[in-house]
C-alpha positions as CSV (number, residue, x, y, z in Angstrom):
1,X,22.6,11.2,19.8
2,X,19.5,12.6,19.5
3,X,16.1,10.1,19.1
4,X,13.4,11.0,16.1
5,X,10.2,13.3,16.6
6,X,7.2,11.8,14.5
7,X,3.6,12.5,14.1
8,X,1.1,10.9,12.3
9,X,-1.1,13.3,10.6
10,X,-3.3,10.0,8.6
11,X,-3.2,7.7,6.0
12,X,0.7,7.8,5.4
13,X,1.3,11.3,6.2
14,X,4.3,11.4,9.0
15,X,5.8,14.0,9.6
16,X,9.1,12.5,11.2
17,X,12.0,14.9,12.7
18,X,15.4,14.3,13.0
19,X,18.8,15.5,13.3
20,X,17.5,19.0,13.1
21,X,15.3,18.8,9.9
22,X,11.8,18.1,9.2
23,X,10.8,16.3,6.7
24,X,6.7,15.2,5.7
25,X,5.9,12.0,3.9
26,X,3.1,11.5,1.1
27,X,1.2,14.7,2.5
28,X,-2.9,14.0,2.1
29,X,-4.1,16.7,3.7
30,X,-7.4,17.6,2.4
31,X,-11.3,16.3,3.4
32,X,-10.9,14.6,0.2
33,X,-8.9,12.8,-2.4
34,X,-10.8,12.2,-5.4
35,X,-13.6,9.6,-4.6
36,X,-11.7,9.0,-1.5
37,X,-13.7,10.8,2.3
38,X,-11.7,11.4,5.1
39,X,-13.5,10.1,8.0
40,X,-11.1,12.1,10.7
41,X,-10.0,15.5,10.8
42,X,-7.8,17.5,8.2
43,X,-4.3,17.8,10.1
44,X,-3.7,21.2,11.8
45,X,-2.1,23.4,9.3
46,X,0.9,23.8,12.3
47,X,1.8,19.8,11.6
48,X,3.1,20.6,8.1
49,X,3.7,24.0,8.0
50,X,7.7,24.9,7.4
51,X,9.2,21.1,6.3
52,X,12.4,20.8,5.3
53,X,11.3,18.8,2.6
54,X,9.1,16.3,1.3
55,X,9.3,12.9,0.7
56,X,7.1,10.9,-1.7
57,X,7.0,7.2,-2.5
58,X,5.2,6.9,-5.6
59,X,3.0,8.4,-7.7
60,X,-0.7,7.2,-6.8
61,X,-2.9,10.0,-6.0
62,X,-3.4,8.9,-2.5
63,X,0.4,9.7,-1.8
64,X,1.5,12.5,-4.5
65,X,-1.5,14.3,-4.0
66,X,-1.5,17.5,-5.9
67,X,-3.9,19.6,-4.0
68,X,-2.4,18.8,-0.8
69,X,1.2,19.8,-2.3
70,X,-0.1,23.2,-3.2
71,X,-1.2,23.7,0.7
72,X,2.3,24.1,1.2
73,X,4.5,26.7,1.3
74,X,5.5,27.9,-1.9
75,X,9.4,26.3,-3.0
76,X,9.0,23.5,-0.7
77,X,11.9,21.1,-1.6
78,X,10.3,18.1,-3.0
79,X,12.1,14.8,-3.4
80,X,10.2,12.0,-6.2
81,X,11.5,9.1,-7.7
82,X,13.7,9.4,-10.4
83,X,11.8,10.0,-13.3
84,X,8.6,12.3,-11.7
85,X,10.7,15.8,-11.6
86,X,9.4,17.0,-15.0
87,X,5.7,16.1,-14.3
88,X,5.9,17.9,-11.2
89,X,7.6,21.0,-13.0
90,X,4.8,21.2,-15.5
91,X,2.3,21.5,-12.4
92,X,3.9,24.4,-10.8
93,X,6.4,22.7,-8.3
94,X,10.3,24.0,-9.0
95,X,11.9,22.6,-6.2
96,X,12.0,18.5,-6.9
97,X,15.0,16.4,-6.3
98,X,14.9,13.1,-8.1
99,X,16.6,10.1,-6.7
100,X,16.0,6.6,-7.5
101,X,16.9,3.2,-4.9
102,X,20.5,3.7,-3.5
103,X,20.4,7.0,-4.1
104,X,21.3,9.3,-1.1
105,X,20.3,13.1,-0.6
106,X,21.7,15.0,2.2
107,X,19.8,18.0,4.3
108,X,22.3,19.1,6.5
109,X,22.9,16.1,8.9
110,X,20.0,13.9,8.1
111,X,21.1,12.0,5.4
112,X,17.6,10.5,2.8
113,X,18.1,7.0,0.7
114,X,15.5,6.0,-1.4
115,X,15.4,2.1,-1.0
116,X,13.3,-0.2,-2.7
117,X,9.1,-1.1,-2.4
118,X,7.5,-3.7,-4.2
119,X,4.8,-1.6,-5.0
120,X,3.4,0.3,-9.0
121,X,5.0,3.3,-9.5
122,X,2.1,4.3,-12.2
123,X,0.6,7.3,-11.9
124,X,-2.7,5.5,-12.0
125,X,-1.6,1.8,-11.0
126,X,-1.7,-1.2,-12.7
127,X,-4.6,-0.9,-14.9
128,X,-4.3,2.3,-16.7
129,X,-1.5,3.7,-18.9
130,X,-1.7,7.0,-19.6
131,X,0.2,9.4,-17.5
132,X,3.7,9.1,-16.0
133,X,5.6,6.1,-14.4
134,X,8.3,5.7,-12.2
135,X,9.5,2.8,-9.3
136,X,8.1,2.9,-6.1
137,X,10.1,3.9,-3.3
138,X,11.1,3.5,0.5
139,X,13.0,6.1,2.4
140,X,15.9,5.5,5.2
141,X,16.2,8.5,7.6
142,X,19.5,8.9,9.2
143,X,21.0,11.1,11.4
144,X,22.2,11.8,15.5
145,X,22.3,8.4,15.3
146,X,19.2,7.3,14.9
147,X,17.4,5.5,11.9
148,X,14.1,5.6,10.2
149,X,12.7,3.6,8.2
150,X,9.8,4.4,6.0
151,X,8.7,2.4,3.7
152,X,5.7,3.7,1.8
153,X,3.2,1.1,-0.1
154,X,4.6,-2.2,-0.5
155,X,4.9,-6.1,-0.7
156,X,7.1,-8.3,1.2
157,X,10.6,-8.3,-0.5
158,X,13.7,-9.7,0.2
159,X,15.5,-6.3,0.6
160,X,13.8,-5.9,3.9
161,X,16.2,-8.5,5.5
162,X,19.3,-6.4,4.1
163,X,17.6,-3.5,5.3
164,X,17.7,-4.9,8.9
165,X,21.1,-5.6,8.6
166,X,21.7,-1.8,9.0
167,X,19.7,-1.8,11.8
168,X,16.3,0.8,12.2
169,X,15.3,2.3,15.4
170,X,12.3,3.0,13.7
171,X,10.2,1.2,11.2
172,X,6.9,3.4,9.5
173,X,4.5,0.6,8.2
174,X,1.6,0.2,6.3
175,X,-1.3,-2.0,7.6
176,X,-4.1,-1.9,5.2
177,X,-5.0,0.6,2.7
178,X,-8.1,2.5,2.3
179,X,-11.0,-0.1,1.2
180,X,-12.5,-3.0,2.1
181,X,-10.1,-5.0,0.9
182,X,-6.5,-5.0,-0.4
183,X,-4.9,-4.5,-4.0
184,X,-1.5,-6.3,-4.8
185,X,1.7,-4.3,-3.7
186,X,0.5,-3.3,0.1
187,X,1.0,-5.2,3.4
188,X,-2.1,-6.4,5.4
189,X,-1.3,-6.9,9.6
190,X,0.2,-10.2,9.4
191,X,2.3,-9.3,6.6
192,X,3.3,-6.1,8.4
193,X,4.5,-8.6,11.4
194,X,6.7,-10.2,8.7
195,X,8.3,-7.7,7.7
196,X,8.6,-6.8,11.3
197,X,10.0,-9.9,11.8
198,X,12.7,-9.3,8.9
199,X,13.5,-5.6,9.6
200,X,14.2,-6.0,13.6
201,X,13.3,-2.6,14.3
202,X,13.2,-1.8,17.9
203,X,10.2,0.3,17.6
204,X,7.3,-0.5,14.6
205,X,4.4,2.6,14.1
206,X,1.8,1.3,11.6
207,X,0.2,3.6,9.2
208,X,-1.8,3.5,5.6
209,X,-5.2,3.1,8.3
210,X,-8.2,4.8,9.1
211,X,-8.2,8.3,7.3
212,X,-9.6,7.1,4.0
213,X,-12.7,5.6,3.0
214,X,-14.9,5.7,-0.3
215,X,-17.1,7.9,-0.2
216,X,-20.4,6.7,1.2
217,X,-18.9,2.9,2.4
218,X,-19.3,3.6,6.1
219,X,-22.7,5.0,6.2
220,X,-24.9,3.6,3.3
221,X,-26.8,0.1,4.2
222,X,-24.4,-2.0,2.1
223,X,-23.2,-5.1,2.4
224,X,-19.1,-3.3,2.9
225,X,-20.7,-1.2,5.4
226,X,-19.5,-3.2,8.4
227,X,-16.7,-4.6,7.0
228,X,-15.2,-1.2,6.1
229,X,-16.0,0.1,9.6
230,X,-13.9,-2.5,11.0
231,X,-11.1,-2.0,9.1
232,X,-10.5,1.4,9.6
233,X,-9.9,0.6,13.7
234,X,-8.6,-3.2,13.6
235,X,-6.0,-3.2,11.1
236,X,-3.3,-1.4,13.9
237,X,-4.1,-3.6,16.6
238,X,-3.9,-6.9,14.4
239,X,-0.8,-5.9,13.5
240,X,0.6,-5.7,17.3
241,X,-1.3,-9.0,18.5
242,X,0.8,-10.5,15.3
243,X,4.2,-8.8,16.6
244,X,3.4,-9.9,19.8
245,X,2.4,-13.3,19.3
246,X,5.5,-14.1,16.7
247,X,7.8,-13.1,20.4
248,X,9.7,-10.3,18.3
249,X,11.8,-7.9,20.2
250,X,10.1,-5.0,18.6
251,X,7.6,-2.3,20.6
252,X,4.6,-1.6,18.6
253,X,3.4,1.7,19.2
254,X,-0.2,2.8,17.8
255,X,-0.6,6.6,17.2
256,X,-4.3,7.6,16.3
257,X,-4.5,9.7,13.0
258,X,-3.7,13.2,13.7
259,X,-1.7,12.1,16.8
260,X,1.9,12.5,18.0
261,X,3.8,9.1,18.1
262,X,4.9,8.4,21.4
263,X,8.0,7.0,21.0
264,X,9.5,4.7,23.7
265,X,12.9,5.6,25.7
266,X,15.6,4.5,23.4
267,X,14.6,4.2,20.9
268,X,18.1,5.3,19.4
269,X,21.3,3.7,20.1
C-alpha cells in the first residue's frame, strides 16, 4: 500500500499522485485569470508537465481555465462533468471524459468518482445565463489503498457524512476563495472544520487561498486593502486553530502555494 504524493501548485491546483498515475486538479496556471493577479509565482512548468489526466470540478473560469489548459500537453485526458465535453471539443480539447456524481473512471489502478459539491456549475455563476451549465463536482481518488478526497468549491452538505463513512486518508479543502469576502457555495475556515468534523479524514490540506486577488486590492489605498491582505495568509491557519480547537482526530497540514504537501507517516491504512 502505497501513500499519495501531492503538491499544491495555488488556488486549487493539486497535483496529487497515486497508485502510479498523476492526475492535476482545476489547473490555474497563468499570472492572470481574467480580472483576477496572482500574487505568488506561476507553478514551475515541471509540476504539471506529463499528468495522467485532469480533473475539473466545475466550470467557473477560476477552475476550467482555458488558457492554462492549452499550457498543457497536447491530448491531455480531460475529465468534466457530465454535460461540458462538447464545449470543451469546440475549444480545441479531444480528449474529455464526462462523468457525472457516482460515476467512476478508472486509470489503471487509481480508480476517479465524481461525488457531489454544493456549489453552481454555470459557466459564469449564479448571475449570468449565457454559456454552458453543468453540476459541480467533487473527486474521490482511490488506489494502493489509499484515499483522496478532493472536493473542489463547495457548501456544507450532507453527503460529506456518507463520504466519511468510506473513510479518506486525505481530505483537499477549500478555505476561502479569492476576495474579500465569500460568495454562496464555498467553505470559509470554520466551515472547513465542519466538514472536517464530518469527513474524519486523518490528514486535511486546505486550499482555494492566497494565489488570487483582484487586480489592484492588495496595493491601492482602499478600504479592502488590509482586509484582502489578511485573507490571503489567515484563512489556512484559522482553519487548523478550528480543527484543533473542535479536538478532531485529523492532522492539518498547511502547504504554501507552489509547495509540496508534506504528508504525515500514515497517512494510508
Amino acid at each position: 500500500m502505497g501513500a499519495p504524493g501531492l503538491h499544491f501548485l495555488g488556488h486549487s491546483t493539486v497535483r496529487v499522485e497515486l497508485a502510479g498515475r498523476t492526475v492535476l486538479t482545476d489547473p490555474v496556471l497563468t499570472p492572470s485569470v481574467g480580472a483576477l493577479r496572482r500574487v505568488v509565482p506561476v507553478p514551475d512548468p515541471a509540476l504539471w508537465a506529463g499528468v495522467d489526466a485532469v480533473l475539473l470540478s466545475h466550470l467557473h473560469a477560476d477552475h476550467l481555465h482555458l488558457p492554462s489548459l492549452r499550457m498543457l500537453a497536447a491530448g491531455t485526458r480531460l475529465v468534466v462533468p457530465r454535460g461540458a465535453g462538447a464545449w470543451l471539443r469546440r475549444h480545441g480539447f479531444p480528449a474529455v471524459d464526462e462523468i457525472s456524481t457516482g460515476e467512476t473512471l478508472a486509470l489503471g489502478g487509481l480508480r476517479i468518482t465524481a461525488v457531489h459539491a454544493a456549489h453552481s456549475g454555470h459557466r459564469w455563476g449564479p448571475r449570468l445565463t449565457s454559456g454552458p451549465t453543468t453540476q459541480a463536482v467533487g473527486h474521490l481518488l482511490e488506489g494502493d489503498g489509499a484515499t483522496v478526497y478532493v472536493s473542489g468549491d463547495t457548501a456544507l452538505h450532507d453527503g460529506m457524512r456518507l463520504l466519511g463513512d468510506r473513510g479518506i486518508d486525505v481530505a483537499v479543502l477549500p478555505v476561502w476563495g479569492w476576495g474579500p469576502d465569500l460568495g454562496p457555495g464555498h467553505l470559509d475556515p470554520m466551515q472547513a472544520a465542519e466538514a472536517v468534523a464530518r469527513l474524519r479524514p486523518r490528514t486535511a490540506v486546505p486550499v482555494h487561498w492566497g494565489t488570487l486577488a483582484p487586480a489592484g486590492t492588495t496595493w491601492l489605498p482602499t478600504p479592502v486593502r488590509g482586509r484582502m491582505r489578511r485573507m490571503l495568509v489567515e484563512p489556512p491557519h484559522t482553519f487548523a486553530r478550528e480543527v484543533s480547537a473542535r479536538g478532531l482526530d485529523t492532522a492539518v497540514v498547511v502547504a504554501e502555494p507552489g509547495a509540496p504537501v508534506p504528508l504525515l507517516p500514515g497517512v494510508a491504512p
